[in-house]
N, C-alpha and C positions, 0 to 999 in steps of 0.2 A: 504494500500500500504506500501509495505516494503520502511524504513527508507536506505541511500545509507550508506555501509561503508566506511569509512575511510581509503583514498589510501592509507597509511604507511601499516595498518590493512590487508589492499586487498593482498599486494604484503609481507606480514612477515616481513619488514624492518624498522628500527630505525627511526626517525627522519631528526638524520641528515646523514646518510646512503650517500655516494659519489653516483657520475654517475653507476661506473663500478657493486656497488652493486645492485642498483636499476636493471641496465640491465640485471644481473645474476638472479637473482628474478623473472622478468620477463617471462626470456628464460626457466627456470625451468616449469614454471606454463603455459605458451602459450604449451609445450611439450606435458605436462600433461594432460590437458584440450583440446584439439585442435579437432575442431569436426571429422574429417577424423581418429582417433583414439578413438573416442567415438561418435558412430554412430547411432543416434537416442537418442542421452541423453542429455536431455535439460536442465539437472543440469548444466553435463560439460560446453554445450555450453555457459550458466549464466554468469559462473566462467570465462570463458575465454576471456566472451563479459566485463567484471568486471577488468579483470585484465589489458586487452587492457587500459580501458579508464586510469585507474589508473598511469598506464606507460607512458601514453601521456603528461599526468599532470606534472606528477613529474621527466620525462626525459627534459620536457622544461624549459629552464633559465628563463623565462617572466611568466607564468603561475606556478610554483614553488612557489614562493615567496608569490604570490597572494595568492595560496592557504593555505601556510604556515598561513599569516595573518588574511583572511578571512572566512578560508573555503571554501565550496560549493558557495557562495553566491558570492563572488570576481570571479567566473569564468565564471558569467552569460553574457552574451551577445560578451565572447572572442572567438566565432567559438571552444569552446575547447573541453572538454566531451563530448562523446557522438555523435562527428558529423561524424563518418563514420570512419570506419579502415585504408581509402587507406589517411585521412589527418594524423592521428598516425603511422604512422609510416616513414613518408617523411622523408628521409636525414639519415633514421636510417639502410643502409646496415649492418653496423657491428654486427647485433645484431646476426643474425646465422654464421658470416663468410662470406656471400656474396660477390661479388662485385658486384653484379646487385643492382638496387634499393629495398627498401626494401618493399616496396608497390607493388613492381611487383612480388618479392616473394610471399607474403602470399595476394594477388590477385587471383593466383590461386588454395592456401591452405583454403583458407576461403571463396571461392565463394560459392555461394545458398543461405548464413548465415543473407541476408538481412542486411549487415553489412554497405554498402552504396557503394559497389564494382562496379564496370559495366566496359564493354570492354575493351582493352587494348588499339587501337587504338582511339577510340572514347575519351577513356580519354585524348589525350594526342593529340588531334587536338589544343586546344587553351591551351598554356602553360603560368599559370601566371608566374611574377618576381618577383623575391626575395624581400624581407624586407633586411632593410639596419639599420646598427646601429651602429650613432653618439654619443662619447662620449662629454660631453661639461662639461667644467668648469668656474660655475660663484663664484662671492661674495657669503658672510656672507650677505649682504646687498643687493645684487640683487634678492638675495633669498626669504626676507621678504618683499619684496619690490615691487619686480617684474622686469622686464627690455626685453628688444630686444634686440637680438643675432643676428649675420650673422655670419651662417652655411659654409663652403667651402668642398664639399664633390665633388666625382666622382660618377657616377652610368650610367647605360645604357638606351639609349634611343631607341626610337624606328627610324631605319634607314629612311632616310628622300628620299632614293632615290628608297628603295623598299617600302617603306612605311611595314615593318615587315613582307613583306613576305619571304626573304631572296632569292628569284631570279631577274636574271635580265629583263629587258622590253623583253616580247612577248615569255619566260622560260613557263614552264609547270611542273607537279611535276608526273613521272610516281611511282608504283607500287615499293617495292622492293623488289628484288626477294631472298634476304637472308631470310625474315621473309613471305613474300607474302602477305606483307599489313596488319600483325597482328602488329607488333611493338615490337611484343618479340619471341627470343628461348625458348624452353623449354630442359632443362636438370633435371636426374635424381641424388637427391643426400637421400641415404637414404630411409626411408617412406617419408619423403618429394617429391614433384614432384613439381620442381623450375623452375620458367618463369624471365628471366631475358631481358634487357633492347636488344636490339636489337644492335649488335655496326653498323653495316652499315648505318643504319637512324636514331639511337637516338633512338629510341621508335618510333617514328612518320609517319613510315608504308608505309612511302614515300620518294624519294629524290628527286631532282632539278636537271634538268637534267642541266642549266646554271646559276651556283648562281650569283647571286648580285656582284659586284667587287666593292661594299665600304663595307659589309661588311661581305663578305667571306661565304654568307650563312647563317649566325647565324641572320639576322633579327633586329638586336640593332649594336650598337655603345655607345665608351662608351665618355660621356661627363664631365664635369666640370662644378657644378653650384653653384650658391650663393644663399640663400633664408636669408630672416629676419625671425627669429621666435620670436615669443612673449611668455615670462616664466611669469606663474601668480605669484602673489602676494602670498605669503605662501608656496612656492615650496617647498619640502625637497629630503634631500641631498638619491641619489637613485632612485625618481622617473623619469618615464619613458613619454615621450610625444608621441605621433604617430602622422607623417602629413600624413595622407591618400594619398597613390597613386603618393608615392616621390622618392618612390626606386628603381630596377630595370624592366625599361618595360618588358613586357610580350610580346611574339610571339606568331602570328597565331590568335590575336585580345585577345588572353588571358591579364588582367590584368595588372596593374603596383600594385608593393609591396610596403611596406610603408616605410617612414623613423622613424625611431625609436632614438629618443633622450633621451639617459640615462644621468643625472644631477646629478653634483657632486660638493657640496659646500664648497669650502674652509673655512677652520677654523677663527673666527674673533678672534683679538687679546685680546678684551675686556668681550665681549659678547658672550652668552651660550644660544642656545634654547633647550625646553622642551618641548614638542607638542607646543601650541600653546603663551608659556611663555615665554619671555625672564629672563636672569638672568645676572648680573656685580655687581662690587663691588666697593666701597668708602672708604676712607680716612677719620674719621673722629677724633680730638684730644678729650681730656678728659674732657675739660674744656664741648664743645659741646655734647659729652655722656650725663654731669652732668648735663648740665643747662639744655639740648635744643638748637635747634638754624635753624634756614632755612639754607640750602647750596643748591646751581645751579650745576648742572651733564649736560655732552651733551648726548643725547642720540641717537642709534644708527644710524640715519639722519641727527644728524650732531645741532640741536635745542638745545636749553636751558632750561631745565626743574626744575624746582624748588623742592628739598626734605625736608622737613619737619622732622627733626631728635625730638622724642620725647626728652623731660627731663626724664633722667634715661636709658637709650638708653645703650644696655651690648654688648658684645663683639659677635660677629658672627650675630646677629640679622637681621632679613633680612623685609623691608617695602617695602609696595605695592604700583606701582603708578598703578592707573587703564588704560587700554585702548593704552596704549602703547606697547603691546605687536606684535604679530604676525596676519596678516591677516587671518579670517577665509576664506575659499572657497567658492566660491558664495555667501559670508554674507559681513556687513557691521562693522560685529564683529568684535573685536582685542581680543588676550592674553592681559595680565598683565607685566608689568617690573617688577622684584623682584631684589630690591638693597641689594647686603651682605653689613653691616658697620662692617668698621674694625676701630676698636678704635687706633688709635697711644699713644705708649708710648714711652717719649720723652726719651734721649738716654743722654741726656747731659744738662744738668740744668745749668742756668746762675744765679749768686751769686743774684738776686732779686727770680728769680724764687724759689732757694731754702729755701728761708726767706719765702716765702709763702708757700710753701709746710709745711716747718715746722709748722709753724702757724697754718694750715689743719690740721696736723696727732694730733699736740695739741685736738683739736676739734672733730676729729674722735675717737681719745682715740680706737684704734681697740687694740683686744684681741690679746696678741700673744702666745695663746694656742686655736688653733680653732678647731672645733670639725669636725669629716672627712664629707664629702658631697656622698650623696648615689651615686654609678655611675649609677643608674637606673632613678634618676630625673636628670639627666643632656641630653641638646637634641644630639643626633648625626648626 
């Protein structure tokens, strides 16, 4: 079995290639490739079934990133590759110029293709809702730590007095006779032959002959709600939480969408993470470089933690406390704290101080002709 290529690969484009080139790429190659223009050639169709999923991936904000990081593997179980042409291309009119949807476009450019297409009415009896997406900002320390949020969003509910069907007590839903119960027009543009969204019924093949008067037909209302969420321990700054079935309900018993919590952590004042490592830094004097000595740091909870500075102890140096660092995921694990010491050098010598100093440099007897230090043994 052939290996998949690699969307950037599939579609000719760069890495970090913008939305508009990605789309241009696309639209070149769906032209190209498109079976009603290569009739019976199951290459085309390959290429075209290839460059569909590729443009699904990499036109989406959430699934992007994933696969930037992961690859193939970060995209298993997101509904994403692969699962049928009419979910790639949802919400993407703009890509030939449309204004109809763009799943109802190439619905009836790509039918027969076992793509995952199927009627136009049928599809579009139970209409899920939208995904919603919260952004939230916590600590430096809620982040390693973990914490509970209460969220304050709006999103739509499903109308409590039609219960979603958008008519009112003892309504019916006849026939409409713009479309004749198909849910879309068909116009010709080009070799293309384009099915668009029906304006009279939405798509939905039907109207109401007396809607609903809470909420005008459309089935939802929108409301206002608080939820608490829970942020694990080890969170980082970008990741994405999903609470199943938070975000807009769905009409006609379709689906609710999810809420989508994107977390973004503010900078601490002290403290640096590194996957799963912390990093700050200390103050320590010369005297302490030289001998050694214990000094107490708080660490980032706020505790007293004891560091052990060796004797001999140089400038930038950085020691390990273990187990202090950041929470693994599902484990019991931590990172590591890594302390930089920064040696003080005193700025202002008091008339004893300097009696001993002297007394030192006596005893140091240093060269003052030193010979150069490689820059290649020095760390960076």
């Amino acid at each position: 079995m052939a290996s998949k290529r690699d969307y950037y690969e599939v579609l000719g484009i760069d890495k970090g290639a913008d939305s508009e080139t990605i789309k241009k790429a696309y639209r070149k190659l769906a032209v190209k490739y498109h079976p009603d223009r290569n009739p019976g050639n199951k290459e085309a169709e390959e290429k075209f079934k290839e460059a569909t999923e590729a443009y699904e991936v990499l036109s989406d904000d959430q699934k992007r990133p994933i696969y930037d990081q992961y690859g193939f593997a970060g995209l298993e179980g997101m509904g994403g590759a692969g699962q049928g042409y009419s979910h790639a291309f949802h919400d993407f009119s703009d890509l030939f110029g449309s204004s109809s949807g763009f799943s109802d476009i190439f619905e009836n450019l790509f039918g027969g293709m076992g793509g995952g297409f199927s009627g136009g009415r049928s599809r579009r009896e139970n209409n899920d809702g939208a995904s919603l997406r919260y952004d939230l900002e916590i600590d430096f320390k809620d982040a390693v730590y973990g914490c509970k949020k209460d969220v304050h969003f709006r999103h739509n509910e499903t109308c409590p007095t039609c219960k979603g069907t958008g008519g009112a007590s003892g309504s019916s839903r006849k026939t409409c006779s713009t479309c004749n119960g198909v849910g879309q027009v068909r116009r010709s543009a080009g070799f293309f032959s384009v099915q668009q969204t029906c304006p009279t019924c939405g798509g939905k093949g039907t109207i109401i002959d007396h809607p609903c008067s809470s909420c005008h037909g459309s089935g939802v209302q929108e409301k206002e709600k608080v939820m608490t969420i829970t942020i694990p321990a080890g969170v980082d700054d970008g990741k994405r939480i999903a609470i199943p079935h938070q975000g807009d309900a769905g009409t006609n018993g379709g689906q609710a969408g999810d809420l989508i919590i994107v977390i973004h952590v503010r900078q601490d004042k002290f403290f640096e993470r590194d996957g799963n490592d912390l990093y700050c830094a200390v103050p320590i004097s010369i005297a302490q470089a030289a001998l050694g000595a214990d000094v107490t740091i708080n660490s980032l909870d706020g505790r007293k933690i004891t560091l052990k500075i060796p004797s001999g102890t140089t400038q930038g140096k950085l020691l390990r406390i273990k187990d202090e660092g950041v929470p693994y995921s599902n484990s019991s694990r931590k990172g590591d704290l890594y302390v930089k010491v920064i040696v003080q050098l005193p700025t202002k010598l008091s008339r004893q101080q300097q009696q001993v100093m002297m007394e030192y440099a006596k005893l140091e007897n240093a060269t003052t002709s030193p010979d150069l230090i490689p820059l290649s043994s020095l760390a960076r």
